[in-house]
N, C-alpha and C positions, 0 to 999 in steps of 0.2 A: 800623519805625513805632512810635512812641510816641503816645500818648492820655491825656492828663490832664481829668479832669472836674471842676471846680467848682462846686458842688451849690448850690443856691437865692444868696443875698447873698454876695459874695466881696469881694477887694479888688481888685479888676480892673477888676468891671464890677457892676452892682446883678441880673442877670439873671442863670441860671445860665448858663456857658461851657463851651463842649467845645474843646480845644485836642489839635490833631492833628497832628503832626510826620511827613510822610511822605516815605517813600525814597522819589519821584517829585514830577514839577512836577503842581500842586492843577489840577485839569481844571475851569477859573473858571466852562466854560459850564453845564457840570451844576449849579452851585452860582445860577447865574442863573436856571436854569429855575425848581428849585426852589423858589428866591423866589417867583419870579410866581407860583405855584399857590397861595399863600395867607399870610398873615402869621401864623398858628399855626408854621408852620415854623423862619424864623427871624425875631429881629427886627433884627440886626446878623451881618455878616460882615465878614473882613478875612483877605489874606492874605499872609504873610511870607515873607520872603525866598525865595517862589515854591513853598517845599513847605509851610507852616507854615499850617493852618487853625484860623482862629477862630473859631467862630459861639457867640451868644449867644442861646440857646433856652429853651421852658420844653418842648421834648422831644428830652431828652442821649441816652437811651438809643436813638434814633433816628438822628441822628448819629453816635453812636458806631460803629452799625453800617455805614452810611453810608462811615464813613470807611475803614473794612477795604475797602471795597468801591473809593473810590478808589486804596487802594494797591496794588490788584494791577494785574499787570505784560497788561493785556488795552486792547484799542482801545476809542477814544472812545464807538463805538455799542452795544457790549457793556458796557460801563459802564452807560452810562445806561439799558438794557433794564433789569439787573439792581437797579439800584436801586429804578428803576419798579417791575416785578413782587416783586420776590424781596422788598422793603424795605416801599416805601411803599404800594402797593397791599394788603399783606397785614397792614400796620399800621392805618393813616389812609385806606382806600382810598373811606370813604364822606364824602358832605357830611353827612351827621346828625353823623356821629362829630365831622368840622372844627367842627362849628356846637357844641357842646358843650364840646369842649377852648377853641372860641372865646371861649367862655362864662365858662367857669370863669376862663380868663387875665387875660377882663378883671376879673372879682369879687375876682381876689387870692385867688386857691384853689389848690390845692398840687391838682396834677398827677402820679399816678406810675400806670406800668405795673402790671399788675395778672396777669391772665393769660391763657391763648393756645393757643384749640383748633385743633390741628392741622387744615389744610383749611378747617376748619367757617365760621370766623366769623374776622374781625380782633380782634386784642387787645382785652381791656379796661382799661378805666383804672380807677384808685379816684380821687376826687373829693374834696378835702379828705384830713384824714391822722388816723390814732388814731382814739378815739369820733368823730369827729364827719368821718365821710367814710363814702361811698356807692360800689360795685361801679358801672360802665355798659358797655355796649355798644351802639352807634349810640344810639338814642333809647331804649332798654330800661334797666331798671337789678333792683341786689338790692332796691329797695322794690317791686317785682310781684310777686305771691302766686305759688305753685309752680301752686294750682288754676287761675289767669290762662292760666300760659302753657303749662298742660293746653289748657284749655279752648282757646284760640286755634288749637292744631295740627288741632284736630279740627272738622271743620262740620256732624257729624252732632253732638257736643257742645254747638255754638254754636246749633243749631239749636233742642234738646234744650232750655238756657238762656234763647234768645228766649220759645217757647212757654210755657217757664215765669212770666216774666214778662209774658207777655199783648202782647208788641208784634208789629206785625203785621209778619207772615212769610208769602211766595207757599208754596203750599202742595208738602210736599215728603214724600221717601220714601226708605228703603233699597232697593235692587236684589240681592236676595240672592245672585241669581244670573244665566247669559245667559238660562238658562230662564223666567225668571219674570220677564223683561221685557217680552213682548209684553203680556201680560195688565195688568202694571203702567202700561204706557205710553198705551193703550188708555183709562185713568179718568182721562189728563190732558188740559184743554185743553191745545190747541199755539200756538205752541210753548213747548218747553220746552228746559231745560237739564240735561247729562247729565256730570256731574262728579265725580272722587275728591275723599273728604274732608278727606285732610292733606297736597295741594300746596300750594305758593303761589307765584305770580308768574304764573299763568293757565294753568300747567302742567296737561294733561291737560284742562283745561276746555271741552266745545262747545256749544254755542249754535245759535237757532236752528234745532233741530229740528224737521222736521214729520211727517215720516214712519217707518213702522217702519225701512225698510233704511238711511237717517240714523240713527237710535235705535242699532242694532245698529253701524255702523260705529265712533258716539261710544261705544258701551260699549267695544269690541274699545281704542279710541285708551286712554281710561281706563285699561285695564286695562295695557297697554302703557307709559302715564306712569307709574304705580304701578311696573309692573316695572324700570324707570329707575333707583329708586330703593331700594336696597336695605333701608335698615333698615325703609322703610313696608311694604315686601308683606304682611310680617302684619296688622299691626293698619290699612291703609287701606280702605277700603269705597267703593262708589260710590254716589252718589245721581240721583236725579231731584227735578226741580221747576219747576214751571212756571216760565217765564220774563216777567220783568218788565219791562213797555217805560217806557223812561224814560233820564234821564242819569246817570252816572257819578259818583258824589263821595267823595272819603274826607276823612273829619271827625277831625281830632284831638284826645282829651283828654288833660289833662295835669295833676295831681294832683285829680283828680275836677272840673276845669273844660275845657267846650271851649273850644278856644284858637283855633283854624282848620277850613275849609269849602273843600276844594279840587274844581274839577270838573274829573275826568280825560276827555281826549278820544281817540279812540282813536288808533294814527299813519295820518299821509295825508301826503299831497305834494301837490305844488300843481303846474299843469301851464304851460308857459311855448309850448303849441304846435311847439314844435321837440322838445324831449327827450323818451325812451320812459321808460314808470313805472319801470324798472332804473335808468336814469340818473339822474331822479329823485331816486332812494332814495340811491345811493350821493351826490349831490350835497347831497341833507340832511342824509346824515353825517356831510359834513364841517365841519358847524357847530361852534363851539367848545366848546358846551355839552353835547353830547353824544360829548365824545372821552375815551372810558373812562381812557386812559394820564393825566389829568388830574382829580385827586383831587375836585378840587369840581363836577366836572362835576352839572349837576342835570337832566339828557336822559341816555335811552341809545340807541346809534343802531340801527336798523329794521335786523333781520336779516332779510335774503333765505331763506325757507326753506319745505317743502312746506305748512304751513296757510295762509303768505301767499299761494303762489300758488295755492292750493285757493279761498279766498276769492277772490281777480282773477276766478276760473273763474267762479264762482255769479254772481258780478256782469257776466259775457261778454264779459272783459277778459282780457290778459295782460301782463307783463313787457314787454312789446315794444309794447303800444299807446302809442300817442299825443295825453296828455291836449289839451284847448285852453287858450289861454293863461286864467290865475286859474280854470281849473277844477279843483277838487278831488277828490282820488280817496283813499279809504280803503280803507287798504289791511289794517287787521287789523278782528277782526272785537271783539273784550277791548280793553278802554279801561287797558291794564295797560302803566304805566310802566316795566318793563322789558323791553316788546315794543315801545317806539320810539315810546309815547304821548305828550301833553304836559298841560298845566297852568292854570287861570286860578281865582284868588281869589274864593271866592262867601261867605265869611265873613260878611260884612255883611247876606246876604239870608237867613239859614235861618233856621226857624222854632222858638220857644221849644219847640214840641210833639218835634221831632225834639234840637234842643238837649236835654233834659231824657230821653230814650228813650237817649243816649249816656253821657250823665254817671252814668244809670241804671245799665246794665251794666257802666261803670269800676269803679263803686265797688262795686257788688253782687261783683262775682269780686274785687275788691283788687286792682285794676292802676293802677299808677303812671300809665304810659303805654300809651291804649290809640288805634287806630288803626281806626276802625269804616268799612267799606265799606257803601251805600247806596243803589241804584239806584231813581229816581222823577221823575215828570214835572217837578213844581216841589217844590223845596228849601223855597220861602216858607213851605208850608203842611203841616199835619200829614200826616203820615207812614202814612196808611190804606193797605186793599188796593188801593181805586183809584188810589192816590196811586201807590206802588212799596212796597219789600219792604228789610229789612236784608237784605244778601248773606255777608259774614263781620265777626270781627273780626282785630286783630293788635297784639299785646304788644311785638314786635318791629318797629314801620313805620318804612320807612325814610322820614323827617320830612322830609328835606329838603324833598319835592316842596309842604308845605305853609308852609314857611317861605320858600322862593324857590319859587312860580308863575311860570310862564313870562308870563304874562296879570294884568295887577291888584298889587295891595299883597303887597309881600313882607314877611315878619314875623320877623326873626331874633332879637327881643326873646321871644318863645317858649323859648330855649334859656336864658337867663338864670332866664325860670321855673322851666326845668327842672332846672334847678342851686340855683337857691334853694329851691325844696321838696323837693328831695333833703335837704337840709343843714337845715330847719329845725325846730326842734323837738329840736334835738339838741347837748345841752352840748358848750361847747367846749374841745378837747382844748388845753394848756398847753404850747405850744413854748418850747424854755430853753436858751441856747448858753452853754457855760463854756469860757473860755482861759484857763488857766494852772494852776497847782497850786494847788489846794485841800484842807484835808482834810476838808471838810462840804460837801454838796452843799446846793443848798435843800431846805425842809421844804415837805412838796409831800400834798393830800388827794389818795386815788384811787390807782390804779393807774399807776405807774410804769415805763417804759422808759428805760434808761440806755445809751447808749454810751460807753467809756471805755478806752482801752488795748486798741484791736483787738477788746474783746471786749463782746458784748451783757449786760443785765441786766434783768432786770424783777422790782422790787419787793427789789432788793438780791439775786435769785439770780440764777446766771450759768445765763445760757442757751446761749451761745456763745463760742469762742473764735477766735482768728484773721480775724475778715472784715475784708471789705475796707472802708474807709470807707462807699462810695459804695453798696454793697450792704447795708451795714447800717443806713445811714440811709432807702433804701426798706424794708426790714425796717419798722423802726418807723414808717414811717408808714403802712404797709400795714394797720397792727396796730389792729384798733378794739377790743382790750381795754385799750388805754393811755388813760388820763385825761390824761396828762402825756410830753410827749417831750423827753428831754435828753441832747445833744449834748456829750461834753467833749472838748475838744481839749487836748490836756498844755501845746501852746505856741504863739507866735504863727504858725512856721512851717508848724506842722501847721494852723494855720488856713486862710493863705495856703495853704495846697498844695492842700485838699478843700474849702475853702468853706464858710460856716455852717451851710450844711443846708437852711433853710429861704429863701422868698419873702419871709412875712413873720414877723418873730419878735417873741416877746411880753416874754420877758425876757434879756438881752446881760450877762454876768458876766464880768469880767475884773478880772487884775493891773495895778496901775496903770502902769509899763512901760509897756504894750501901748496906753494913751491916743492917743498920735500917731498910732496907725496905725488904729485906732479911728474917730478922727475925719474917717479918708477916707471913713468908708462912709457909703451914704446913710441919716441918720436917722429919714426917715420912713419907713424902713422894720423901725423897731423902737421899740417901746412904750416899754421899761424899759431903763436901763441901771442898773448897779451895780458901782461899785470895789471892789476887798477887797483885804486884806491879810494877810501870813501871817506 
């Protein structure tokens, strides 16, 4: 198997290209699926003479992997698991992350790989290239303060924070220990709620408490979630506080403005008089929006498991009852999107008091992007004790649910925000292709990176030697010490062969020779040109 990659504008195609030559026939269905899940992927394919894959992409290194994957000698359904899990689930496996890379594609922002916690988290990308590009991951990025996404992991901190600035908060408590619960539990109205402080996704969380031997059960689960969790046993705590009656919503802000108002609903099913709440369940899963193996999925499906059928019990139901038909049965007890919940757009009704309690706490920690949970009767109106209570926040939220709602105005113009205020306010970095032999390169102010002969340069010192084009071209734009990034290719073939580098470029240097071939490529997609002579 062979793989050649042409990197940003080539003379092929204006996109960059992964061309893949493999010892087997290209398996066309995996490559159709793929499509379908979103046009970040690719925007053109074609393929040659049955082994020869083309795709034209703004994510090669995706691909690239991709294509190993079709050349080994395994059946069609092992294929496409591995690609699914092993590739693109553990790259692009969120809709925040697609709506982002969406983002930037369309603004004509240079896209590269970045880096990649084992297990932890999908890749990130850096956004723009040189000074003037931003780290992300899903909806997060490196412009969120380290105290941010302190403060987010922890609710005894967030708490800590709220009170500090005076917004109202249902009154709450450490648990220091199982000892010191009855007495603790004993000076709250009920009910209340008994949760560790640095899960997230409703993990550990119960509700609804009224009694002691409830109380003790949800401390014993608590402690239990926590021990789940390795690295939290030390530093996670549990809390009490009373609980707050009202609805669901997570508000997002996005460089110190709120942008959306989502009210999450908890999952239910709807009963059709013939199927039992199992059937149900597994019947809603199979909607398209909640089919995990599918990247943009913006649903996750209701897992059947002991706190869902714990909650059926209290409600004196089970798995096996028989809702009537449009009657609705909820089945979690947490309005938490990745317990099988859903979604509808309240942006338009919340009120400045709550608006301004949000944008408050972004920008007081320094978070880029911050994701605030809020439980209260009506959204319209300020945000008192009688009203409801802020619940957490999150530096890290997965956005999609606020950009596509299942219910109401989906808003995907949010991720363009979030790509422009990433980038704004930040000189731009000086992309520069040279073909052909020169012995002066431009005169250029600022910090410098040069590629030239295999080998890297910054500021005229050699930093490296031997890489490989394709790697040293992310090199540099990875690099936000460079003011300026310059690509020299010796001759027109070496152009042809790796491609300009860049999407869009600012200034095109070339021998006059190389004119004809020149003038195939597309030129709005380059500022400057300039002939020289030697």
């Amino acid at each position: 198997m062979k793989i050649q990659t042409l990197q940003g504008i080539n003379f092929e195609n204006k996109t960059t290209t992964v061309k893949a030559k493999l010892d087997r026939k290209v398996d066309y269905e995996i490559i159709e699926e793929i499509k379908a899940f979103h046009p970040i992927f690719l925007e053109k394919y074609t393929i040659e003479n049955k082994n020869i894959l083309i795709v034209q992409t703004k994510l090669p290194y995706l691909w690239q992997e991709i294509a190993r994957v079709l050349n080994e000698n395994i059946d069609l359904k092992s294929k496409r698991e591995k690609i699914l899990k092993e590739i693109i689930q553990k790259q692009i496996k969120s809709m925040s992350t697609i709506s982002v890379l969406q983002a930037a594609k369309e603004m004509d922002e240079e896209i590269t790989p970045f880096l990649k916690a084992d297990g932890q988290y999908e890749r990130q990308y850096k956004i723009g290239c040189g000074k003037r590009s931003e780290s992300t991951i899903f909806f997060s990025s490196s412009k969120d303060s380290a105290i941010a996404r302190l403060i987010q992991t922890d609710k005894y901190l967030t708490n800590q924070l709220t009170n500090r600035l005076n917004i109202p908060l249902a009154k709450w408590e450490i648990v220091p220990s199982k000892n010191d619960l009855k007495e603790i539990f004993n000076q709250y109205t009920k009910p209340v709620v008994i949760k560790p402080t640095s899960l997230a996704g409703g993990h550990g969380v119960n509700t609804n408490i009224h009694s002691y031997q409830q109380a003790l059960q949800a401390y014993e689960n608590a402690q239990e979630a926590i021990r789940s969790v390795t690295e939290l046993r030390r530093r996670s705590k549990i809390i009490i506080q009373k609980q707050v009656q009202g609805e669901d919503f997570r508000l997002l802000v996005v460089d110190g403005k709120l942008e959306a108002v989502t009210k999450r609903v908890p999952a239910f099913v709807e009963g059709n008089g013939k199927s039992t709440v199992e059937e149900l369940i597994k019947e809603t899963n199979k909607q398209e929006q909640r089919d995990p193996s599918n990247p943009p999925h913006t649903l996750k499906p209701i897992s059947i498991n002991q706190p869902l059928i714990d909650y059926l019990k209290e409600q004196g139901l089970s798995l096996k009852h028989v809702p009537k038909n449009k009657e609705k049965i909820t089945v979690r007890k947490i309005a938490s999107m990745s317990q099988g919940g859903i979604t509808i757009d309240y942006t338009e009704k919340v009120s400045k008091h709550i608006k301004y309690i949000c944008e408050s706490i972004a920008q007081t920690i320094n978070a880029y992007t911050l994701g605030v949970d809020i439980i209260c009767q009506d959204i319209s109106k300020p945000l008192t004790i009688e009203n409801g209570s802020l619940i957490e926040i999150n530096t890290m939220p997965e956005a999609y649910l606020n950009l596509y709602p299942l219910i109401g105005k989906q808003r995907p113009e949010i991720a363009k925000k979030f790509v422009k205020g990433l980038l704004k306010n930040k000189n731009k970095t000086k992309k520069i292709v040279i073909i052909g032999d020169i012995k002066q390169h431009p005169i250029l102010k600022g910090n410098t990176g040069v590629y030239y002969q295999n080998s890297i340069y910054i500021n005229k010192e050699l930093i490296n030697q031997n890489v490989e084009t394709h790697k040293a071209i992310e090199s540099l734009k990875l690099n936000s010490f460079l003011d300026n990034i310059v690509l020299h290719h010796k001759n027109i073939s070496e152009a042809k062969k790796h491609g300009l580098g860049f999407d869009l470029i600012d200034e095109l240097h070339f021998n006059k020779e190389y004119k004809k071939d020149i003038n195939k490529l597309d030129k709005s997609l380059i500022k400057k040109y300039e002939i020289f002579n030697n």
